[in-house]
mmCIF file as Biopython writes it, N, C-alpha, C and O atoms, coordinates in Angstrom:
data_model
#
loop_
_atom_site.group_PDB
_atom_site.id
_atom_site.type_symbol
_atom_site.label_atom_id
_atom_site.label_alt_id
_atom_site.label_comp_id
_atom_site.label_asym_id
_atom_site.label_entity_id
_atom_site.label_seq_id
_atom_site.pdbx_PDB_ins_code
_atom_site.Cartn_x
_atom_site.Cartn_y
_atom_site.Cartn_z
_atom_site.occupancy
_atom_site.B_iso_or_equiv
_atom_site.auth_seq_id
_atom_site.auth_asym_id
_atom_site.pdbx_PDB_model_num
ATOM 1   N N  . UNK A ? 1  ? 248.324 -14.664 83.697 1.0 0.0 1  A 1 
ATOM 2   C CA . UNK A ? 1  ? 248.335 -13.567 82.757 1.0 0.0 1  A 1 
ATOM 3   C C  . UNK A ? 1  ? 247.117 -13.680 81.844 1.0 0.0 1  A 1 
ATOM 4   O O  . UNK A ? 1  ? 246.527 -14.743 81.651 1.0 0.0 1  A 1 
ATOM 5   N N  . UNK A ? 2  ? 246.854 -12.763 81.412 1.0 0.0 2  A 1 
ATOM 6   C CA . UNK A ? 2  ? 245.246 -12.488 80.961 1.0 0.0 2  A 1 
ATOM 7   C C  . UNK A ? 2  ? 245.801 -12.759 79.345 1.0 0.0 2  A 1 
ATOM 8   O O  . UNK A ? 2  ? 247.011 -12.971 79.258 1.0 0.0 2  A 1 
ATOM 9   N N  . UNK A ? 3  ? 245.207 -12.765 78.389 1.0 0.0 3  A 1 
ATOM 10  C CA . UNK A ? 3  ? 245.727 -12.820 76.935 1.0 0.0 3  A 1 
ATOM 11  C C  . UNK A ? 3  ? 244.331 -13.099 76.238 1.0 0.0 3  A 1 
ATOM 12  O O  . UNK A ? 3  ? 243.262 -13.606 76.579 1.0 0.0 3  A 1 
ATOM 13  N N  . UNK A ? 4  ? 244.988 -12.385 74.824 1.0 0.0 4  A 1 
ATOM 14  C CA . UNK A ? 4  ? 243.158 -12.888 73.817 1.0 0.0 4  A 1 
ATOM 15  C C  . UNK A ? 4  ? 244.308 -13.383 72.385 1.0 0.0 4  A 1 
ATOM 16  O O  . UNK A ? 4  ? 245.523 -13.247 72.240 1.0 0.0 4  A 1 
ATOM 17  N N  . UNK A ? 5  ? 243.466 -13.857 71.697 1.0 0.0 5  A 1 
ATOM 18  C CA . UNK A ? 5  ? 243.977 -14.408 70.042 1.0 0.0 5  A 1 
ATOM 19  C C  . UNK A ? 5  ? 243.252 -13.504 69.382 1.0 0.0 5  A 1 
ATOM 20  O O  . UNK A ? 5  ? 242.156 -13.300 69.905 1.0 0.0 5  A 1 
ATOM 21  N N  . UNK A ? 6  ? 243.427 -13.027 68.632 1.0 0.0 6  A 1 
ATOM 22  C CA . UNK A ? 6  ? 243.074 -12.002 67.296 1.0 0.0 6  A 1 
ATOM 23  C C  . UNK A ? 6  ? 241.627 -12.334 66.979 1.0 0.0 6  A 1 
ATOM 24  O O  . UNK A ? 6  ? 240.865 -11.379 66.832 1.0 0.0 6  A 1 
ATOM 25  N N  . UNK A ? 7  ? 241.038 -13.865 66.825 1.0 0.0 7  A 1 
ATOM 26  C CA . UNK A ? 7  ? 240.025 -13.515 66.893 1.0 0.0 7  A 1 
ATOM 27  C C  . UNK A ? 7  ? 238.756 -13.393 68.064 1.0 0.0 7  A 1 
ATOM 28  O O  . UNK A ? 7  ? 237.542 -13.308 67.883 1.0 0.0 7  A 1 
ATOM 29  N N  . UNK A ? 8  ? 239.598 -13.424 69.401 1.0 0.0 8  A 1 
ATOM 30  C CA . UNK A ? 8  ? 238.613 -12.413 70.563 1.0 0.0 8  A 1 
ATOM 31  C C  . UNK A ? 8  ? 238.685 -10.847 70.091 1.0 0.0 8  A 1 
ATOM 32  O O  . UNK A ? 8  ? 237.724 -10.079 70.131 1.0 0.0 8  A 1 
ATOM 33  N N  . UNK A ? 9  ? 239.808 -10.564 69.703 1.0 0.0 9  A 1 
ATOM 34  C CA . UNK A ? 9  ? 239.767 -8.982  69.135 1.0 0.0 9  A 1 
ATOM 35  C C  . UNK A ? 9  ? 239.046 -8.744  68.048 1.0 0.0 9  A 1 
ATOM 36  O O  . UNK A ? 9  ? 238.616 -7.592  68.018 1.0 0.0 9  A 1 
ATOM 37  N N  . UNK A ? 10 ? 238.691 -9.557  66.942 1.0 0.0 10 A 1 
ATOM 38  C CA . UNK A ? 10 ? 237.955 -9.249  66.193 1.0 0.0 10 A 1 
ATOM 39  C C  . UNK A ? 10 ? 236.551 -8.874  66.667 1.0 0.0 10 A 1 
ATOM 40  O O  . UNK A ? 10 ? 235.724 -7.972  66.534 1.0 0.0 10 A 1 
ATOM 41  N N  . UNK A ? 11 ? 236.696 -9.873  67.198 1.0 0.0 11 A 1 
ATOM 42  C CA . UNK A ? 11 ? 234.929 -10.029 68.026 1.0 0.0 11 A 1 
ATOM 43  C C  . UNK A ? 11 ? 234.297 -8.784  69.126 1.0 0.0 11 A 1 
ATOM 44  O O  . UNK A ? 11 ? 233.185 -8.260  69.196 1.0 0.0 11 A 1 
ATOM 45  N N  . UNK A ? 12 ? 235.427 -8.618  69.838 1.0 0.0 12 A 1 
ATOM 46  C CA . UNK A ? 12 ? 235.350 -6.852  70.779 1.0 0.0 12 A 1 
ATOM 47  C C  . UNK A ? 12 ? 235.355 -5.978  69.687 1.0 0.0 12 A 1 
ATOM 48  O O  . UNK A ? 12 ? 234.618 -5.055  70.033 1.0 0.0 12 A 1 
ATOM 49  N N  . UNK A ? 13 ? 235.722 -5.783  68.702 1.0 0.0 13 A 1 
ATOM 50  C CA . UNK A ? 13 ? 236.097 -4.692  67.969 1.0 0.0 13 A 1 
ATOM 51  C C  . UNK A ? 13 ? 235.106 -4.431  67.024 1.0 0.0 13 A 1 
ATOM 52  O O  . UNK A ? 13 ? 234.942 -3.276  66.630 1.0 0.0 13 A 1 
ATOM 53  N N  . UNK A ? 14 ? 234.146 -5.729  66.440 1.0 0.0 14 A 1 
ATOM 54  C CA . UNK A ? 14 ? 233.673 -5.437  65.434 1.0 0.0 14 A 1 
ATOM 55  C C  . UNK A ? 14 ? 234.468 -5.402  64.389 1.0 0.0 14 A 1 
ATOM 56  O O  . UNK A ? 14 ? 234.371 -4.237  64.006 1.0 0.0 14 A 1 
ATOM 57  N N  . UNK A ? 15 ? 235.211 -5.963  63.671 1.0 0.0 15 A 1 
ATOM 58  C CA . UNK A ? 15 ? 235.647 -6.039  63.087 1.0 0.0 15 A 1 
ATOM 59  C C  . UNK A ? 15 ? 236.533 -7.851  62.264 1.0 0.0 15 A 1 
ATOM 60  O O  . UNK A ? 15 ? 237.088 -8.805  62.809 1.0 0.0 15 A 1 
ATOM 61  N N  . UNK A ? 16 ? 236.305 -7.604  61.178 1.0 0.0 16 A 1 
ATOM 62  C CA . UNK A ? 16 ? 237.057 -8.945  60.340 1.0 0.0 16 A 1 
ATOM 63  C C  . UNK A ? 16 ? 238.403 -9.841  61.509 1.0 0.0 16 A 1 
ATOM 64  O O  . UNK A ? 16 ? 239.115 -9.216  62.294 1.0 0.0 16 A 1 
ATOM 65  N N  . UNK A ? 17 ? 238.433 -10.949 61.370 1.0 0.0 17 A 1 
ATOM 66  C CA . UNK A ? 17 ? 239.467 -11.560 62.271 1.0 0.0 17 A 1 
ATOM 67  C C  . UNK A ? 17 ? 240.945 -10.684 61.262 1.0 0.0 17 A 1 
ATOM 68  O O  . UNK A ? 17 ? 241.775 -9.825  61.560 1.0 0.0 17 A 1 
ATOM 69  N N  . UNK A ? 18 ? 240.655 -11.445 60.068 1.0 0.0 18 A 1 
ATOM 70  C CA . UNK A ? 18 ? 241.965 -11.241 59.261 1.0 0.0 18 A 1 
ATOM 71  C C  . UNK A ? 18 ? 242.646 -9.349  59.251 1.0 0.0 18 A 1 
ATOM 72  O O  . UNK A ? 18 ? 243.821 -9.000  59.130 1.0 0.0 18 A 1 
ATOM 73  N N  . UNK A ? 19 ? 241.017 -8.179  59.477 1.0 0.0 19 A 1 
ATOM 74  C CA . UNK A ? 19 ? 241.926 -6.885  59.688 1.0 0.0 19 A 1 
ATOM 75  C C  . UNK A ? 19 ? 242.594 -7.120  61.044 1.0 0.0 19 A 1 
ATOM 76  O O  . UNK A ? 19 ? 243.604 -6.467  61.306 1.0 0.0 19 A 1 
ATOM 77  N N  . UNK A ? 20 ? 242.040 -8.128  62.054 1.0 0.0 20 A 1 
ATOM 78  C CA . UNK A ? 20 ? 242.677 -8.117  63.569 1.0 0.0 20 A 1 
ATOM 79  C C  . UNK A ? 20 ? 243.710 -8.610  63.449 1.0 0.0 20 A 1 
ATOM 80  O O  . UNK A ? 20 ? 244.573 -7.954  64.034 1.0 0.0 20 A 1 
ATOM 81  N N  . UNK A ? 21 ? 244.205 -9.770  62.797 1.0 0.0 21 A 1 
ATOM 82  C CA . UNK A ? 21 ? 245.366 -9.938  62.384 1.0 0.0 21 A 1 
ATOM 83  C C  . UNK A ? 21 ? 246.324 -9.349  61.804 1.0 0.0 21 A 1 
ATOM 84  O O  . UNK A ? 21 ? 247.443 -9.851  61.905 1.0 0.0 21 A 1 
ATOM 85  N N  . UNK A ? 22 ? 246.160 -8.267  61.128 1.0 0.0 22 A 1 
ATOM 86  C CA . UNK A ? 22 ? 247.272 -6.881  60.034 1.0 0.0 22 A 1 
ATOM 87  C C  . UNK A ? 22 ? 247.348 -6.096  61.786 1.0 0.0 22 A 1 
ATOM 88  O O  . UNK A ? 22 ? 248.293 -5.958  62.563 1.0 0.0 22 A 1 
ATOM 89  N N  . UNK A ? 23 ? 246.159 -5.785  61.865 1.0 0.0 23 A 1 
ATOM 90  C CA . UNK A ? 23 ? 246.223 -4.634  63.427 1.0 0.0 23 A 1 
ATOM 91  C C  . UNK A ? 23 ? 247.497 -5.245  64.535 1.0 0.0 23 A 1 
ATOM 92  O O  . UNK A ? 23 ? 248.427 -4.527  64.904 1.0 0.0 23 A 1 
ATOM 93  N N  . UNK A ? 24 ? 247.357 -6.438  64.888 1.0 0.0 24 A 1 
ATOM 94  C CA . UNK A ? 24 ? 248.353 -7.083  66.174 1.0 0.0 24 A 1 
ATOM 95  C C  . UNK A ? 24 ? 249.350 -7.673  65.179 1.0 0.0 24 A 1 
ATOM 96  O O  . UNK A ? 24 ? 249.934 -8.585  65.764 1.0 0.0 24 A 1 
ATOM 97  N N  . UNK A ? 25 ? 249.905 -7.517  63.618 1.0 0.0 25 A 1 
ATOM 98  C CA . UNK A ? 25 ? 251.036 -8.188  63.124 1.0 0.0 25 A 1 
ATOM 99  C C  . UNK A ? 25 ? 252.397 -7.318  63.439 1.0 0.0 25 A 1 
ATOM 100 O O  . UNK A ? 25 ? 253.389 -7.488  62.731 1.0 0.0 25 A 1 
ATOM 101 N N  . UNK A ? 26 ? 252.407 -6.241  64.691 1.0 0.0 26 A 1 
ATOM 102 C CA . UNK A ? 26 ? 253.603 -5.751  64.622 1.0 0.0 26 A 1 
ATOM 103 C C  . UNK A ? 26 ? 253.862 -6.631  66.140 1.0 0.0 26 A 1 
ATOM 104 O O  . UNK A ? 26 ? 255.006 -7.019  66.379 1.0 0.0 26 A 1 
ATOM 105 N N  . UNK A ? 27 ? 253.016 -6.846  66.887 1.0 0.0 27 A 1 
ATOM 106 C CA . UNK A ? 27 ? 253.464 -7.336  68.341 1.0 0.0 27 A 1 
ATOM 107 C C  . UNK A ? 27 ? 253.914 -8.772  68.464 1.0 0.0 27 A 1 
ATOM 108 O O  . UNK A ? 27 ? 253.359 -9.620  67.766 1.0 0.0 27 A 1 
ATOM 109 N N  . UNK A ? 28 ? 254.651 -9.028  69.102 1.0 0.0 28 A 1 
ATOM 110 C CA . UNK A ? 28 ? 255.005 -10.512 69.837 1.0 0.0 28 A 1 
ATOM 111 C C  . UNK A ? 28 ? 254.039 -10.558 70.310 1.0 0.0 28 A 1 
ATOM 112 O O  . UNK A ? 28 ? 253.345 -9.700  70.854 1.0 0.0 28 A 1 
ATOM 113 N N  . UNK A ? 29 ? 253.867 -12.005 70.067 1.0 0.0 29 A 1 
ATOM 114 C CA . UNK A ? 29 ? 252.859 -12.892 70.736 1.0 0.0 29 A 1 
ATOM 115 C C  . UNK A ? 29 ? 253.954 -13.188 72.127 1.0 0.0 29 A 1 
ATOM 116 O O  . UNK A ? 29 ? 255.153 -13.096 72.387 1.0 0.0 29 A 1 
ATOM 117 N N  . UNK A ? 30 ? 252.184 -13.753 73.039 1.0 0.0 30 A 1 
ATOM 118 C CA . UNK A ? 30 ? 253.299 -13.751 74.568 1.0 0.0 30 A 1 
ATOM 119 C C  . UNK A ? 30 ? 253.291 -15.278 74.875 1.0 0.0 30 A 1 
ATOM 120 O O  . UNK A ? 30 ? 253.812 -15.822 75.848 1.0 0.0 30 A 1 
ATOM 121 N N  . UNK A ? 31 ? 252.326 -16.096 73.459 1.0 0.0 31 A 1 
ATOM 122 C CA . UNK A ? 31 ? 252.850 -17.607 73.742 1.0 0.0 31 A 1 
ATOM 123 C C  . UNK A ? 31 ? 251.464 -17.835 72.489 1.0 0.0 31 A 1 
ATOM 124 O O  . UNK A ? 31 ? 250.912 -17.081 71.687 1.0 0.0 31 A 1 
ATOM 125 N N  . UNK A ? 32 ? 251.285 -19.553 72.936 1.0 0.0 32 A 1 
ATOM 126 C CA . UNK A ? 32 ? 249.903 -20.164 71.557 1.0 0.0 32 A 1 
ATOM 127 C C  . UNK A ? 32 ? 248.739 -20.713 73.084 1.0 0.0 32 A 1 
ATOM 128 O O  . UNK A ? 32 ? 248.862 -20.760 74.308 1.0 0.0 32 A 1 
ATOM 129 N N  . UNK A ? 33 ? 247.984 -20.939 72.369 1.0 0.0 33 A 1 
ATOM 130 C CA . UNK A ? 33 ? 246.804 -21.556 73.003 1.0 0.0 33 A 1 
ATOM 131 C C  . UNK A ? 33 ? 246.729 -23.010 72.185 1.0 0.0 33 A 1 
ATOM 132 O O  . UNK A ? 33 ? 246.603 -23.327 71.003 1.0 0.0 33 A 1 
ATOM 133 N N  . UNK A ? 34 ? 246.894 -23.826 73.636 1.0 0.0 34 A 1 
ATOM 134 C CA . UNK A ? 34 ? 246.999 -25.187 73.322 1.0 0.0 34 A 1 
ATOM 135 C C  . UNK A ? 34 ? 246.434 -26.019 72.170 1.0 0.0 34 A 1 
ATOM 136 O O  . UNK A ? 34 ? 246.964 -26.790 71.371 1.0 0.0 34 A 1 
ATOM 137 N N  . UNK A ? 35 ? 244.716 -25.448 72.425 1.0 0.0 35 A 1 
ATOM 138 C CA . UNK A ? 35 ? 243.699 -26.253 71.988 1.0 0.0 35 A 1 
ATOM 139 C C  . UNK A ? 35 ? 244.082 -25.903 70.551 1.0 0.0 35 A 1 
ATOM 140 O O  . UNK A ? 35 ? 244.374 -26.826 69.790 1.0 0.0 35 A 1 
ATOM 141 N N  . UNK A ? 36 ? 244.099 -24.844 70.192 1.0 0.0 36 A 1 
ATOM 142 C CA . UNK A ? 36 ? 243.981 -24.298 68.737 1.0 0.0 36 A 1 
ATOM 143 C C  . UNK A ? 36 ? 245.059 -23.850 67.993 1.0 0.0 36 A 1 
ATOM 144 O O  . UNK A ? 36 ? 244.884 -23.513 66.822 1.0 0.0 36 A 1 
ATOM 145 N N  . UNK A ? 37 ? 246.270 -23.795 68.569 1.0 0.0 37 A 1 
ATOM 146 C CA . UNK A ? 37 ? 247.661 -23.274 68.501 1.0 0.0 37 A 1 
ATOM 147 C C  . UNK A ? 37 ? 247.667 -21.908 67.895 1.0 0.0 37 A 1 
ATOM 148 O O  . UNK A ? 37 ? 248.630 -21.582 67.200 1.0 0.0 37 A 1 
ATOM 149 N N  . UNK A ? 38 ? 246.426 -20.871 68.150 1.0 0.0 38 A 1 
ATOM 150 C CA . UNK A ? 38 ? 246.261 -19.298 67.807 1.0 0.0 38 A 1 
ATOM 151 C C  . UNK A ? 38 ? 247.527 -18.953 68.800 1.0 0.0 38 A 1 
ATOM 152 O O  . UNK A ? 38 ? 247.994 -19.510 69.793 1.0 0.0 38 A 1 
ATOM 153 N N  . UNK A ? 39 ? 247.900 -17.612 67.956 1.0 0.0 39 A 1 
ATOM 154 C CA . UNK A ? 39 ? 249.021 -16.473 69.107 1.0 0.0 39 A 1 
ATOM 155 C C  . UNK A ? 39 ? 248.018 -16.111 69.846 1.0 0.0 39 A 1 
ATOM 156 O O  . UNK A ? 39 ? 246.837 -15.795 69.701 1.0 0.0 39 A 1 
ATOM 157 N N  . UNK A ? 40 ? 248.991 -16.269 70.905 1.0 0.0 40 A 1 
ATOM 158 C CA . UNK A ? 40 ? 248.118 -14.905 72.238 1.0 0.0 40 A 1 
ATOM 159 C C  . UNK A ? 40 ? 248.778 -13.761 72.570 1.0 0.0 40 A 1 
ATOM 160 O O  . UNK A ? 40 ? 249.975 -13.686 72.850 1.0 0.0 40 A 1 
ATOM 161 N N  . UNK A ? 41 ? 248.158 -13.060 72.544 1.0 0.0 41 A 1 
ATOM 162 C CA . UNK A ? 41 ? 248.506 -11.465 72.700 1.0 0.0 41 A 1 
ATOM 163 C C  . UNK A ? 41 ? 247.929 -11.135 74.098 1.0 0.0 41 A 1 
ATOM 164 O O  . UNK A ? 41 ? 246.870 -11.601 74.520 1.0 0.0 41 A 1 
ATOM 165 N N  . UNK A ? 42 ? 249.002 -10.000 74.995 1.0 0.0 42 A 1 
ATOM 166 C CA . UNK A ? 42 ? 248.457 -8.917  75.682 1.0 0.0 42 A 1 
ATOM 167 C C  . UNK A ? 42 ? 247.643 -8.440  75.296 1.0 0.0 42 A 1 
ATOM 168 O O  . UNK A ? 42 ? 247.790 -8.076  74.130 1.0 0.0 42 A 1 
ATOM 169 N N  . UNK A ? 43 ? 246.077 -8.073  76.059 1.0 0.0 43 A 1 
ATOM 170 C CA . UNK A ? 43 ? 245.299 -7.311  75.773 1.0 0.0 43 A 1 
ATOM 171 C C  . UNK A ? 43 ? 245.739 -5.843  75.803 1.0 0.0 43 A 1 
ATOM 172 O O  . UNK A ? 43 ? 245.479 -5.047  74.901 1.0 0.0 43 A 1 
ATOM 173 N N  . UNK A ? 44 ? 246.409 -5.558  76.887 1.0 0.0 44 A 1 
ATOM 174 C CA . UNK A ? 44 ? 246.703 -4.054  76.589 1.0 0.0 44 A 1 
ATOM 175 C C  . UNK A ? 44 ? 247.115 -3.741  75.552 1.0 0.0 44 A 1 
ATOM 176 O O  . UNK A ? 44 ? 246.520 -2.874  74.913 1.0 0.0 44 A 1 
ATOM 177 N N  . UNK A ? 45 ? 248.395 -4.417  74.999 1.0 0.0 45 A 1 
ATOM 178 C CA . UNK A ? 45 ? 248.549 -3.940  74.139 1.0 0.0 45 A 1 
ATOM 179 C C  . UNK A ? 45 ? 248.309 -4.174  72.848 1.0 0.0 45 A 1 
ATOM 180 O O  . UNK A ? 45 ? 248.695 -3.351  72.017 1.0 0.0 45 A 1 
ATOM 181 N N  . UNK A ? 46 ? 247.797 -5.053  72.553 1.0 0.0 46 A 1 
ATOM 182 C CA . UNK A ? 46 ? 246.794 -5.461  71.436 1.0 0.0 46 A 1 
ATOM 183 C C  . UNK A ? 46 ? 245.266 -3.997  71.544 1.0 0.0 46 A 1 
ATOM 184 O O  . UNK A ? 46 ? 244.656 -3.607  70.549 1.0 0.0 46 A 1 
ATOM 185 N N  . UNK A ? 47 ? 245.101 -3.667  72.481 1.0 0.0 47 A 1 
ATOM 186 C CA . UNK A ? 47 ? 244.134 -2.607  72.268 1.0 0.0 47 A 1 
ATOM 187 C C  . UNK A ? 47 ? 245.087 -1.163  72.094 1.0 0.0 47 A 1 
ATOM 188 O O  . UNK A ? 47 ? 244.553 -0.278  71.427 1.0 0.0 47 A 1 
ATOM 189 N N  . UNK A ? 48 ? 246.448 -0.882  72.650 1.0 0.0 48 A 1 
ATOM 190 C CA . UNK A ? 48 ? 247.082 0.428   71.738 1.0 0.0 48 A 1 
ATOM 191 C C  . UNK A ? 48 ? 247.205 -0.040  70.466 1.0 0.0 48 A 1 
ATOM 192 O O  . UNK A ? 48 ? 247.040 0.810   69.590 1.0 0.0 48 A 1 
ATOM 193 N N  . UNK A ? 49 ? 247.471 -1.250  70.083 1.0 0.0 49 A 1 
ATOM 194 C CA . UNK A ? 49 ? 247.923 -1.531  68.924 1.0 0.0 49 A 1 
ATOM 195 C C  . UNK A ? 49 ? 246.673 -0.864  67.605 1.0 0.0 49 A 1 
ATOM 196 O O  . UNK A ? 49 ? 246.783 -0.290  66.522 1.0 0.0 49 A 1 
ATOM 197 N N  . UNK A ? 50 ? 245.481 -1.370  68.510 1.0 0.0 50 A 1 
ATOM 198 C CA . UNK A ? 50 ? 244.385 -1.032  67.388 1.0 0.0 50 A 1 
ATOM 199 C C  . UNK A ? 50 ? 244.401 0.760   67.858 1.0 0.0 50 A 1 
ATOM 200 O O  . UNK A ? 50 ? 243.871 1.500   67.029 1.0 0.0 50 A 1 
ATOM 201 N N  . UNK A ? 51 ? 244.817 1.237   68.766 1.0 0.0 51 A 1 
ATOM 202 C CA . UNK A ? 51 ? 244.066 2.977   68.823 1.0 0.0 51 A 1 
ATOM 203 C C  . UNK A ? 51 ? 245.295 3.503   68.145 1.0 0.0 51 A 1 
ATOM 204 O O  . UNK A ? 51 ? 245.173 4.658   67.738 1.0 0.0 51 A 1 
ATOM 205 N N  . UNK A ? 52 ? 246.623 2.840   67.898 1.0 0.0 52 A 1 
ATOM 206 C CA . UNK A ? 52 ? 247.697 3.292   66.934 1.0 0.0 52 A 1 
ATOM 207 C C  . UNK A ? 52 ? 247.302 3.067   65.292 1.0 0.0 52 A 1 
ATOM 208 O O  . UNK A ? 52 ? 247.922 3.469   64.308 1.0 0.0 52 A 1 
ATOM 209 N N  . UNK A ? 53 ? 246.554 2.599   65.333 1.0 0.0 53 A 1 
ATOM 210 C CA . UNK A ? 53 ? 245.901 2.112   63.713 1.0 0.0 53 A 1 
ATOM 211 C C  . UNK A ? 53 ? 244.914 3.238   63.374 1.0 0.0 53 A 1 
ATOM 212 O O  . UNK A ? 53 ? 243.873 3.387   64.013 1.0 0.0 53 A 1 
ATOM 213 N N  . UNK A ? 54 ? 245.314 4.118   62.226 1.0 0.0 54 A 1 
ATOM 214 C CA . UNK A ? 54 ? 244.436 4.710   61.600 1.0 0.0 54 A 1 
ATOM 215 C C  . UNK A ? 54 ? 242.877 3.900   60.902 1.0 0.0 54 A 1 
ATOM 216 O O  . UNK A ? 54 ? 243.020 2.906   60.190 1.0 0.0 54 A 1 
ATOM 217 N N  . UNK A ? 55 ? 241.408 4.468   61.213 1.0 0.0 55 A 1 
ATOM 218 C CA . UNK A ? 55 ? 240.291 4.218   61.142 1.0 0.0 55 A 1 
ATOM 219 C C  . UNK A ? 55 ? 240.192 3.826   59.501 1.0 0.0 55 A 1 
ATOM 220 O O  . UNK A ? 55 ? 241.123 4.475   59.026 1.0 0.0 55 A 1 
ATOM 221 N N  . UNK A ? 56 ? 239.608 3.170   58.499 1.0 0.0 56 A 1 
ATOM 222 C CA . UNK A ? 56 ? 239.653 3.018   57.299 1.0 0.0 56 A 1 
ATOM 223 C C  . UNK A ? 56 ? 239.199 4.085   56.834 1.0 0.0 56 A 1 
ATOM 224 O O  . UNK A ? 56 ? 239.835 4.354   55.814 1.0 0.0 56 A 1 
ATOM 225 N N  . UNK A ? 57 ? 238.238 5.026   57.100 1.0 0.0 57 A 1 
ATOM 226 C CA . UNK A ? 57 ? 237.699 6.306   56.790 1.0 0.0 57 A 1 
ATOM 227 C C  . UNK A ? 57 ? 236.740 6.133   55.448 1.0 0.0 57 A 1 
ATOM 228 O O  . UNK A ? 57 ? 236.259 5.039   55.151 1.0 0.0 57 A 1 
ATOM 229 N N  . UNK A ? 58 ? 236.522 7.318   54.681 1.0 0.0 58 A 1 
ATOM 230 C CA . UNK A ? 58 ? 235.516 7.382   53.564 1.0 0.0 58 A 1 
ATOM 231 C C  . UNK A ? 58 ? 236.707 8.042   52.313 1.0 0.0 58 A 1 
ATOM 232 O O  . UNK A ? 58 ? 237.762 8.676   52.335 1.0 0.0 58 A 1 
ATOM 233 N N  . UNK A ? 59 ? 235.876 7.502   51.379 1.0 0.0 59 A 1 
ATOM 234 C CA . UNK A ? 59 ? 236.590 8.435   50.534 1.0 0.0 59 A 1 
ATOM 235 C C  . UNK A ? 59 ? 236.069 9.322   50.018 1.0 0.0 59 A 1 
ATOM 236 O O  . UNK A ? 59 ? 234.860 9.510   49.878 1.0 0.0 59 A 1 
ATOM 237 N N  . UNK A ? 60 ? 237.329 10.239  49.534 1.0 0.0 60 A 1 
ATOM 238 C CA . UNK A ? 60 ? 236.216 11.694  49.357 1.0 0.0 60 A 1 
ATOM 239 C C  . UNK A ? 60 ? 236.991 11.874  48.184 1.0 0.0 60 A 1 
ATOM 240 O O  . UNK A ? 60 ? 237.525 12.979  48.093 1.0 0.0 60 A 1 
ATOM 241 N N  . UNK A ? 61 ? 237.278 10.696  46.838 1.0 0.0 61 A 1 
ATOM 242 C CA . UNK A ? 61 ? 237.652 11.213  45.428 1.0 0.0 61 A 1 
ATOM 243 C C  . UNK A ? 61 ? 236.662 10.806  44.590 1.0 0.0 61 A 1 
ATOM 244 O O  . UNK A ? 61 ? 236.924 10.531  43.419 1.0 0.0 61 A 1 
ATOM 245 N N  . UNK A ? 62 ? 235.079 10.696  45.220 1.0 0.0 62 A 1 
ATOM 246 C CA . UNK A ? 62 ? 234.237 10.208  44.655 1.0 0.0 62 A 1 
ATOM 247 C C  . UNK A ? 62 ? 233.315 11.351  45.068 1.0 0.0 62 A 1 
ATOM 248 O O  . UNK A ? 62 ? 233.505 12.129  46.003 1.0 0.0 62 A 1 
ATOM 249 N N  . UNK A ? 63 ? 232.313 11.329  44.242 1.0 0.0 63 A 1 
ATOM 250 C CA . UNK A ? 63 ? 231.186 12.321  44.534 1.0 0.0 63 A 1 
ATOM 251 C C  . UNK A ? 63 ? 229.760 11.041  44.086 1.0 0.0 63 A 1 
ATOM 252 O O  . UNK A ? 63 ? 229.396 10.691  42.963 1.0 0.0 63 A 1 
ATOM 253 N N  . UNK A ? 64 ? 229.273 10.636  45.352 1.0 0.0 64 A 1 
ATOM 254 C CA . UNK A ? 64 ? 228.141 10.028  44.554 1.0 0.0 64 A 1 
ATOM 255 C C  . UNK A ? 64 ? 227.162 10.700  44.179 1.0 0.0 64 A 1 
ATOM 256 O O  . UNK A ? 64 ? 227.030 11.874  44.528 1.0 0.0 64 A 1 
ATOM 257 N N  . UNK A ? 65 ? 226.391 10.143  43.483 1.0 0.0 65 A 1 
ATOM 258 C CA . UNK A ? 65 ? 225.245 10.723  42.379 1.0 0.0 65 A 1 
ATOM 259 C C  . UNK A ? 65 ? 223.807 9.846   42.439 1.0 0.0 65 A 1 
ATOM 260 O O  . UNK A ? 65 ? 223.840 8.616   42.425 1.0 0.0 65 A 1 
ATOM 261 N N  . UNK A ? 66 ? 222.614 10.553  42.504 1.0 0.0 66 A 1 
ATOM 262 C CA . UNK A ? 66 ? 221.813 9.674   42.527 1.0 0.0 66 A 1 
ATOM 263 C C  . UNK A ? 66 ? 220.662 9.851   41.263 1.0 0.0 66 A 1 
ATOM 264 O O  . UNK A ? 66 ? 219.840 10.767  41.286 1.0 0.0 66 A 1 
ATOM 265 N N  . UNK A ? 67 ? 220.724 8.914   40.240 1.0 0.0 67 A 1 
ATOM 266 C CA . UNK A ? 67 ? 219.938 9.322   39.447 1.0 0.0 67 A 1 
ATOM 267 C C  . UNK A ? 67 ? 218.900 9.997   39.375 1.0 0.0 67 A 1 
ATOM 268 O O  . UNK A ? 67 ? 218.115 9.558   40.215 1.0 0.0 67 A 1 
ATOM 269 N N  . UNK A ? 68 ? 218.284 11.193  38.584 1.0 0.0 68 A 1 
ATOM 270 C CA . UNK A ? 68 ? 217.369 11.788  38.556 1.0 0.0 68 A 1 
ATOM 271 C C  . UNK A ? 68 ? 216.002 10.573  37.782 1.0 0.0 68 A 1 
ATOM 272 O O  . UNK A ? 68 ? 216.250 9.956   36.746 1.0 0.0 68 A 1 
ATOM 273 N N  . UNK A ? 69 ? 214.766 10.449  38.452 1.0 0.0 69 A 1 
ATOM 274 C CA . UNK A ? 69 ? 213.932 9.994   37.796 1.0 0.0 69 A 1 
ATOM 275 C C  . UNK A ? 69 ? 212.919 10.261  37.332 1.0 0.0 69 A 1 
ATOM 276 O O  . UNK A ? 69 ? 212.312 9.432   36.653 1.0 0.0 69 A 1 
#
């Protein structure tokens, strides 16, 4: 069986280990990895997990401004 730890997903994703960790904290792990005792996750579904995760986006209650000089 194929499997990654959160931080191979960080690393595909571009993204922080610790957001990869909030992203895969709803799934069972499908066991640990010896060396390091990380969870291992299904890749499949460790990758719906992240396309079920809303994008952090921008905010738009700010208007930036750039000083006049």
């Amino acid at each position: 069986m194929n499997t990654v730890t959160a931080r191979e997903c960080a690393e595909q994703w571009g993204i922080s280990p610790a957001r990869a960790r909030r992203i895969l904290a709803p799934l069972a792990p499908v066991g640990r990895d010896l060396a390091t005792a990380a969870m291992l996750y299904d890749p499949e579904q460790a990758q719906a997990a992240r396309d079920a995760m809303p994008g952090q986006g921008a905010r738009t209650d700010r208007k930036l401004t750039v000083p006049e000089t």
